[in-house]
N, CA and C atoms as a LAMMPS dump frame, in Angstrom:
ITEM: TIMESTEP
0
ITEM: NUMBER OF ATOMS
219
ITEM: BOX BOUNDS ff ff ff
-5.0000000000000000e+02 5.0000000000000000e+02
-5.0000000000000000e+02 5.0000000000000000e+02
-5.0000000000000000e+02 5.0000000000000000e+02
ITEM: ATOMS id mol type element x y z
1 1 1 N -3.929 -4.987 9.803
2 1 2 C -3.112 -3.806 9.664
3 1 3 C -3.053 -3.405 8.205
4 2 1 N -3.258 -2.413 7.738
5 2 2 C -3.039 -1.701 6.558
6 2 3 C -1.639 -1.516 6.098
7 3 1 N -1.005 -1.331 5.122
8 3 2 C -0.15 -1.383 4.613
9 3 3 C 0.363 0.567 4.902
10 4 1 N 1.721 0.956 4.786
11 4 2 C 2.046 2.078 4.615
12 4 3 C 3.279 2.902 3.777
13 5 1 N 3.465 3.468 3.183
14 5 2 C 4.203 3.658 2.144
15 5 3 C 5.363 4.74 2.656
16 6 1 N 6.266 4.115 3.215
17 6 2 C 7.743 5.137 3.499
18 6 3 C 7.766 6.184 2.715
19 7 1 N 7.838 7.171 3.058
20 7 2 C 7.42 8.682 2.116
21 7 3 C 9.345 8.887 1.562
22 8 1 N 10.228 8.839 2.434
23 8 2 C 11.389 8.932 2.472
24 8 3 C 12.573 7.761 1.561
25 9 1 N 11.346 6.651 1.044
26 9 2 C 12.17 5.465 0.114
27 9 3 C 10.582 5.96 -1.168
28 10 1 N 9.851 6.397 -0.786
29 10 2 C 9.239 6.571 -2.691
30 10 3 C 9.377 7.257 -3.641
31 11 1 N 10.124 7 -4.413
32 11 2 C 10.68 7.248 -5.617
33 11 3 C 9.03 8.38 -6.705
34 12 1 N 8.039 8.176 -6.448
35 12 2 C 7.041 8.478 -6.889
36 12 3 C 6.717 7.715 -8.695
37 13 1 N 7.335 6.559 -8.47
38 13 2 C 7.404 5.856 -9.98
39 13 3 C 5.842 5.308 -9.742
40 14 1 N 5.127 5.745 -9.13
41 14 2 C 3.06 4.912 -9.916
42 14 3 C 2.762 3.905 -9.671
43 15 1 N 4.306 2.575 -9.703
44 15 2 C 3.825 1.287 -9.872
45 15 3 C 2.673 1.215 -9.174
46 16 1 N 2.449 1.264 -7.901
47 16 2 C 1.045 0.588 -7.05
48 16 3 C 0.713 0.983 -6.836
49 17 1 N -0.013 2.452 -7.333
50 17 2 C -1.311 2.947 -7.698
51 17 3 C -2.378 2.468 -8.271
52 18 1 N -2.114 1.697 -9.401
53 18 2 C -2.986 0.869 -10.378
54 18 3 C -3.168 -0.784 -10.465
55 19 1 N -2.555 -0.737 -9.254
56 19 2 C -1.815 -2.33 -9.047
57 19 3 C -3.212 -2.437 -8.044
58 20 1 N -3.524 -1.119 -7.053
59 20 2 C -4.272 -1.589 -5.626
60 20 3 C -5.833 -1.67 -6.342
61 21 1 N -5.951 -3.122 -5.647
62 21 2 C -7.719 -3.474 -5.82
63 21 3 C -8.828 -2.427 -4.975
64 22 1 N -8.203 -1.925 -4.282
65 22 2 C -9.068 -0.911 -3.596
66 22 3 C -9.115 0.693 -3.604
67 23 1 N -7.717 0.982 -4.131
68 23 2 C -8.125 1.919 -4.785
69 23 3 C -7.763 3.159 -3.571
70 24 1 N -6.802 2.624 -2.538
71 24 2 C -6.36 2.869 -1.469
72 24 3 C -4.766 3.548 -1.626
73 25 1 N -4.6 3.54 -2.78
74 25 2 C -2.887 4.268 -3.373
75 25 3 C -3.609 5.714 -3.765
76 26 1 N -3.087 6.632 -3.731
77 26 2 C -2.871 8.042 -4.075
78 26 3 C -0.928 8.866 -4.39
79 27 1 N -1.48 10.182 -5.171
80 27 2 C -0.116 10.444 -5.174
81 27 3 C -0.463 11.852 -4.387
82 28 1 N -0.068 12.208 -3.295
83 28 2 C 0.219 13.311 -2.508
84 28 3 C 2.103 14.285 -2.323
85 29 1 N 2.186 15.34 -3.026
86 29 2 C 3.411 15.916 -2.48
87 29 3 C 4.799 15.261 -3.361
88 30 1 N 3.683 14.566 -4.398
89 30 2 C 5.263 14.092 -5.739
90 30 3 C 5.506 12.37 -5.108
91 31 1 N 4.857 11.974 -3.799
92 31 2 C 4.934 10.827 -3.223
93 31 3 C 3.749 10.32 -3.438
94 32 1 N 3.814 8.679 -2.633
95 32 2 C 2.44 7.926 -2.756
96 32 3 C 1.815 7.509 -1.979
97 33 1 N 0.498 7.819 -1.228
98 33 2 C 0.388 7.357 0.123
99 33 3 C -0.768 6.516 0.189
100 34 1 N -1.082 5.259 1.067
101 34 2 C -1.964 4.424 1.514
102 34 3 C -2.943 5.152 1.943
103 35 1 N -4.561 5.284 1.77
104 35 2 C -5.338 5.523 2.619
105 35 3 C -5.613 4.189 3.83
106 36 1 N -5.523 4.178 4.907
107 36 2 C -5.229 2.882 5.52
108 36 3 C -6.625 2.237 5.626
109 37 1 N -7.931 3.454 5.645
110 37 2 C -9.448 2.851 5.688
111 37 3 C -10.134 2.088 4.72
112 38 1 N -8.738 2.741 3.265
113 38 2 C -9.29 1.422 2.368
114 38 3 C -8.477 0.183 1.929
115 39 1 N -7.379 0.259 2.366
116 39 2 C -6.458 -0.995 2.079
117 39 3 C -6.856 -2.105 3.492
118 40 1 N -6.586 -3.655 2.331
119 40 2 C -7.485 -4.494 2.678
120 40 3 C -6.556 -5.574 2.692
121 41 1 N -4.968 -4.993 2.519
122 41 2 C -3.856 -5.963 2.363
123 41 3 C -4.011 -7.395 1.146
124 42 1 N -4.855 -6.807 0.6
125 42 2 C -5.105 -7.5 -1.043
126 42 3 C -6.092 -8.912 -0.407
127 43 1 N -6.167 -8.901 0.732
128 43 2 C -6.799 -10.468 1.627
129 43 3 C -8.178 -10.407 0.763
130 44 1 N -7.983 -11.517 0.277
131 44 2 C -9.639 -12.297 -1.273
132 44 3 C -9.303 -11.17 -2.105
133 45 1 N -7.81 -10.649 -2.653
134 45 2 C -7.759 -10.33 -4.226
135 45 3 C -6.545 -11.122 -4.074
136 46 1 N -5.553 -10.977 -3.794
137 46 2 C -4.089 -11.882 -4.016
138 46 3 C -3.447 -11.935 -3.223
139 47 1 N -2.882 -12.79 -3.384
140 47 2 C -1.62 -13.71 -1.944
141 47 3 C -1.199 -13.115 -1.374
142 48 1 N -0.294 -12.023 -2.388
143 48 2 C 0.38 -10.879 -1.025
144 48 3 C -0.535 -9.36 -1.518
145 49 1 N 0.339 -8.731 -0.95
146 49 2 C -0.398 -6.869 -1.071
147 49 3 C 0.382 -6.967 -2.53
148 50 1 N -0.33 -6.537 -3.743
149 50 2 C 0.771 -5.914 -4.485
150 50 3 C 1.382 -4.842 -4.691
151 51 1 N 0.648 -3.636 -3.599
152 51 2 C 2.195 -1.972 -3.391
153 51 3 C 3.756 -3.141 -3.312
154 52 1 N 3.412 -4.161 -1.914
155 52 2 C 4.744 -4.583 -2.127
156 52 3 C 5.724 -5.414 -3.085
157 53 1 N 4.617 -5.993 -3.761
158 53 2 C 5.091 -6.991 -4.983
159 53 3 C 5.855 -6.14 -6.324
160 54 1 N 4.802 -4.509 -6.126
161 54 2 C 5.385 -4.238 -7.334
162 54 3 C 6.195 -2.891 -7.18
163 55 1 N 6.537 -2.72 -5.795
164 55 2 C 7.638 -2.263 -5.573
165 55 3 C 8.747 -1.887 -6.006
166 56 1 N 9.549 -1.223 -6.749
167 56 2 C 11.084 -1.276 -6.996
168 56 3 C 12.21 -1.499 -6.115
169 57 1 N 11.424 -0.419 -4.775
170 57 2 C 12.403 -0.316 -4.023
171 57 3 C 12.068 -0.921 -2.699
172 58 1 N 13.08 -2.021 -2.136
173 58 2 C 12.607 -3.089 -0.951
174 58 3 C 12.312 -2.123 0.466
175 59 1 N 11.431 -2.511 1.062
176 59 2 C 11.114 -1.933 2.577
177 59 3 C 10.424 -0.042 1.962
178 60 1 N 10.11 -0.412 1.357
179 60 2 C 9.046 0.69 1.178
180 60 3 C 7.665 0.679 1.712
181 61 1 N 6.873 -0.48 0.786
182 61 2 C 6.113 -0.61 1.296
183 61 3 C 5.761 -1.477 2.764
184 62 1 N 5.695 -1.374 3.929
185 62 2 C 5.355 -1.498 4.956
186 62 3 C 4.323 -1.749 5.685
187 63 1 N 4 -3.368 6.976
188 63 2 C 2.945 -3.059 7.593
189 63 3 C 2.624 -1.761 8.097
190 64 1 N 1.358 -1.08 8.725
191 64 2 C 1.206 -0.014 9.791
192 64 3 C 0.707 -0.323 10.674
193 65 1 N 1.72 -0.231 11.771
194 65 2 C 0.942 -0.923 13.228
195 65 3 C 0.442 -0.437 13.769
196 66 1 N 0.254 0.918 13.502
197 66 2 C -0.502 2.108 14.22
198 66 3 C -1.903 1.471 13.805
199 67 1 N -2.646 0.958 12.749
200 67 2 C -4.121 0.401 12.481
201 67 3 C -4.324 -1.049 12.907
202 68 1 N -5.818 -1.047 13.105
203 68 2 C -5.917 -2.676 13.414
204 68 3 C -5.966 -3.337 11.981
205 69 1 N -5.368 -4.481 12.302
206 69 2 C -5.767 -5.82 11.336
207 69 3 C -6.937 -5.705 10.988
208 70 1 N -6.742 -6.096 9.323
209 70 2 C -7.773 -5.561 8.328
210 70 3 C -8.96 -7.247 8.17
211 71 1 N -10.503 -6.605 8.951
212 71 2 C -11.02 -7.98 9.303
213 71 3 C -12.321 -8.136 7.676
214 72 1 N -12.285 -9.453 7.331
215 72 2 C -12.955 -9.576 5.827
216 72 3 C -14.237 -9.627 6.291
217 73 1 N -14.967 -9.135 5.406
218 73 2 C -16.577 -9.106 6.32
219 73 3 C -17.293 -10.324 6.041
């Protein structure tokens, strides 16, 4: 599952834009949104996702269960 970014808790502060190894953060509409085809839930870059590590604000960043589990090739 890809990660997804509560449009309604993002503050539009950047943190994990530059944080994502994939390059899967954007800023759309003053907010920040996951492309979900390229987030890889950080799985073989780091332990956790860091949108959520570097977060400010808790329960922002979010699984999306609407996508399948993100499989490593």
């Amino acid at each position: 599952m890809a990660y997804k970014i509560v449009a309604s808790q993002c503050t539009g502060c950047s943190a994990c834009e530059p944080q994502c190894p994939n390059v899967a953060i954007f800023e759309k509409a003053g907010t920040f949104v996951i492309d979900p085809s390229k987030c890889s839930e950080c799985i073989g870059h780091y332990d956790e996702p860091q949108c959520v590590a570097v977060c400010p604000v808790d329960g922002t960043c979010v699984i999306d269960n609407s996508v399948p589990r993100y499989q490593a090739a």
